[in-house]
C-alpha positions in Angstrom: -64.8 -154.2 -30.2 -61.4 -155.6 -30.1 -58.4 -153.8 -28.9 -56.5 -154.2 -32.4 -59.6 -153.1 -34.4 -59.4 -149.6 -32.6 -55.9 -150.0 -32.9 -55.9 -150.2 -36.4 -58.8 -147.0 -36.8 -56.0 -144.8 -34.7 -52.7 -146.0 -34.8 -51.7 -143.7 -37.8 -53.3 -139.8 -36.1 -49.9 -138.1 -34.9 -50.5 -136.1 -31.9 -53.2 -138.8 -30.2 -53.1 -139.8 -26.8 -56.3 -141.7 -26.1 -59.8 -142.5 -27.4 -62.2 -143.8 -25.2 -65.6 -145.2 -26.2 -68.3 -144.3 -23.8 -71.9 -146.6 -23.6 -74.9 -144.7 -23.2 -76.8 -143.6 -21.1 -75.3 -145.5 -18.2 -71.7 -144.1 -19.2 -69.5 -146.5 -18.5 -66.6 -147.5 -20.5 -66.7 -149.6 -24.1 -63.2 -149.4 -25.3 -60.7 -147.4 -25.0 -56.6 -146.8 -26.7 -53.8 -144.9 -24.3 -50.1 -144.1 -25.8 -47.8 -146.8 -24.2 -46.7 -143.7 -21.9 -50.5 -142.3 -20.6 -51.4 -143.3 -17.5 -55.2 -141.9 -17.2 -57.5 -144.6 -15.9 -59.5 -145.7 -18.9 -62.6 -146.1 -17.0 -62.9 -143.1 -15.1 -62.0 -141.1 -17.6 -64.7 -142.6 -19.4 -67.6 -142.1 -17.1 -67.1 -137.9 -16.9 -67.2 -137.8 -20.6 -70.7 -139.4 -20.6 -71.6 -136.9 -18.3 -70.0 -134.1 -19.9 -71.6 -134.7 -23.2 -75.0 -135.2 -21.0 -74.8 -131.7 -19.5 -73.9 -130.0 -22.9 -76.9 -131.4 -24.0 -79.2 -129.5 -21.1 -76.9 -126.8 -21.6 -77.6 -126.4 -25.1 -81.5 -127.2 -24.4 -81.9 -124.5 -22.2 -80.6 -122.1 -25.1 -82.3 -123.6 -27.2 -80.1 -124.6 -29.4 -79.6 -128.2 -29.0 -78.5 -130.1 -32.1 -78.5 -134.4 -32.6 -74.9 -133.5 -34.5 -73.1 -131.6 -31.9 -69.3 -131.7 -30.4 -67.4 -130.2 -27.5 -64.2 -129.0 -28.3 -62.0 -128.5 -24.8 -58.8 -127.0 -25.1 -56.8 -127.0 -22.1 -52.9 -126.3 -20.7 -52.1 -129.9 -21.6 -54.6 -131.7 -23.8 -57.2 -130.7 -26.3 -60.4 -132.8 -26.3 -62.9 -133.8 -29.2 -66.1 -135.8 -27.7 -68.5 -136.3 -30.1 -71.7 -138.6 -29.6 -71.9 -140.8 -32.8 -74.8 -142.8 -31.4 -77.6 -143.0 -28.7 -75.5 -145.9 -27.4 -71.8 -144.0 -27.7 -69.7 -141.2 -27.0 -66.2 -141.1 -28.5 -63.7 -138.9 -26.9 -59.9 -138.3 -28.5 -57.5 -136.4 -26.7 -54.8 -135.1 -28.6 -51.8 -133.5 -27.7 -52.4 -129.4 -27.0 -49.8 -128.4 -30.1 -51.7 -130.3 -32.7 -53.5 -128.2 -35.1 -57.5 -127.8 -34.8 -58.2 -127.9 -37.9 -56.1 -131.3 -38.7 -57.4 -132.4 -35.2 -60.9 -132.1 -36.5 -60.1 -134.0 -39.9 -58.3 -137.2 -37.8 -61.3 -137.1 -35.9 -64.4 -137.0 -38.9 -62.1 -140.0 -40.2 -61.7 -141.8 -37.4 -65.7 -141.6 -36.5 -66.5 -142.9 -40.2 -64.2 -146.0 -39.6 -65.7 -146.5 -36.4 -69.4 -146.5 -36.9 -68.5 -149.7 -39.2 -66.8 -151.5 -35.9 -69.5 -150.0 -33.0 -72.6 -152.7 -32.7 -75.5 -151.0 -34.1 -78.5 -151.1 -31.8 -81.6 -151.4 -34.5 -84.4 -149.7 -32.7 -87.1 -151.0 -35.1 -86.7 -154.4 -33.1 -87.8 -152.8 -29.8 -91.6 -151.7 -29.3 -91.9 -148.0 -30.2 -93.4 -147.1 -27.0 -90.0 -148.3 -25.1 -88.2 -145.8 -27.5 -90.3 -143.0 -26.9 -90.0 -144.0 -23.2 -85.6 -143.8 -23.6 -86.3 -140.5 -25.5 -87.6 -138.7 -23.3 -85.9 -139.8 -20.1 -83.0 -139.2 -22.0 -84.0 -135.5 -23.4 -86.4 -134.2 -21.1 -84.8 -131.5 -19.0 -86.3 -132.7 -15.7 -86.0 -136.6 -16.3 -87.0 -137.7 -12.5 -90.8 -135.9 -13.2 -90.9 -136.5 -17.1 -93.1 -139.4 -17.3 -95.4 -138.7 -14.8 -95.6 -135.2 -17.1 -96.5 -138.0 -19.7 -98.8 -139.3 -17.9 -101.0 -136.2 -17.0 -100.7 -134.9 -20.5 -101.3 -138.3 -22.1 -104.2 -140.0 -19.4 -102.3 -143.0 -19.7 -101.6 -144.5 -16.2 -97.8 -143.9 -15.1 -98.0 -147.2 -14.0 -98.4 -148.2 -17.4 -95.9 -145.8 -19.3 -93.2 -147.4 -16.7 -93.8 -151.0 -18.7 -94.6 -149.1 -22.0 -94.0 -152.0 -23.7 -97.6 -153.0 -22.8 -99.4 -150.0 -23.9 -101.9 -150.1 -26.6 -101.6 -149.0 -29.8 -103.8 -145.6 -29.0 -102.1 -145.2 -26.1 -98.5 -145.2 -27.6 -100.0 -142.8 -29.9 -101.4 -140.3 -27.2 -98.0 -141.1 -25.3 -95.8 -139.9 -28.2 -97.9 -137.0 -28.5 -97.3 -136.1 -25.1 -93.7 -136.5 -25.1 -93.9 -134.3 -28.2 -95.3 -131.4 -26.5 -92.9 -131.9 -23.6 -89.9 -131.4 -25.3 -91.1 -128.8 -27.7 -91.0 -131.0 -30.9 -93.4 -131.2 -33.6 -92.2 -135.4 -33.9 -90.1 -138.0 -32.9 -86.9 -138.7 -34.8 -86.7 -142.7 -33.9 
């Protein structure tokens, strides 16, 4: 995205500070807009609200309570933060200034988010093979991601060797894989 076309989508919220646009699930930065006067490092920045959103997620797994549509609201002394993950692929975080009314703050920001789903690049992920989502979505959900697809693998009989390339399974074996990954994460089905 160009610098002027998240310009454009924030120049006219008062009380705005920064927005930076975080790239899943490696967080590291995508965009980013500073006031002329903020002197936060885009990048790092960045990279803890990746991994902020991650842990809410766990956080709100382990309660039970997890939700696709969810966002952290931090208020603090100086700043309060809106991060909101629009995307598999993004996290967009504003920080607005700590005076500025929550309830305008949230409005700016449900605006802002419908202007820039138009400008992020939409990853379609009916051109990648289905097992290779199933794969992401559980690495990415699965509350102990280092052991999840061996999990998979036990509960499926499919080879871990193979669920690591899971673009080459079969077409019964993406099927017992999905199933598996189902029953892992608690979930009747995929939403991909």
């Amino acid at each position: 995205m160009s610098d002027r076309n998240l310009e454009r989508v924030v120049e006219e919220i008062p009380s705005l500070r920064a927005v930076f646009i975080t790239a899943m699930p490696d967080c590291l930065l995508y965009d980013s807009w500073l006031k002329a006067d903020e002197t936060w490092t885009s990048e790092e920045v960045a990279s803890y609200f990746g991994d902020l959103i991650r842990a809410n997620r766990e956080g709100l797994k382990a309660l039970r309570a997890w939700s696709s549509e969810m966002q952290v609201t931090i208020e603090s002394t100086d700043v309060l933060l809106v991060l909101r993950e629009v995307s598999a692929d993004f996290v967009v975080s504003f920080a607005f200034a700590r005076n500025a009314p929550l309830g305008m703050v949230r409005l700016h920001v449900k605006r802002a988010l419908a202007l820039l789903d138009e400008l992020l690049p939409k990853i379609r992920p009916e051109e990648r093979p289905r097992a290779l989502r199933i794969s992401e979505f559980l690495t990415r959900y699965a509350p102990d991601a280092h052991t999840a697809l061996k999990r998979a693998a036990l509960r499926s009989g499919v080879p871990v060797e193979l669920l690591e390339r899971p673009e080459h399974l079969s077409v019964q074996q993406v099927e017992q894989f999905e199933r598996s990954v189902c029953a892992i994460l608690g979930l009747d089905t995929l939403s991909l």
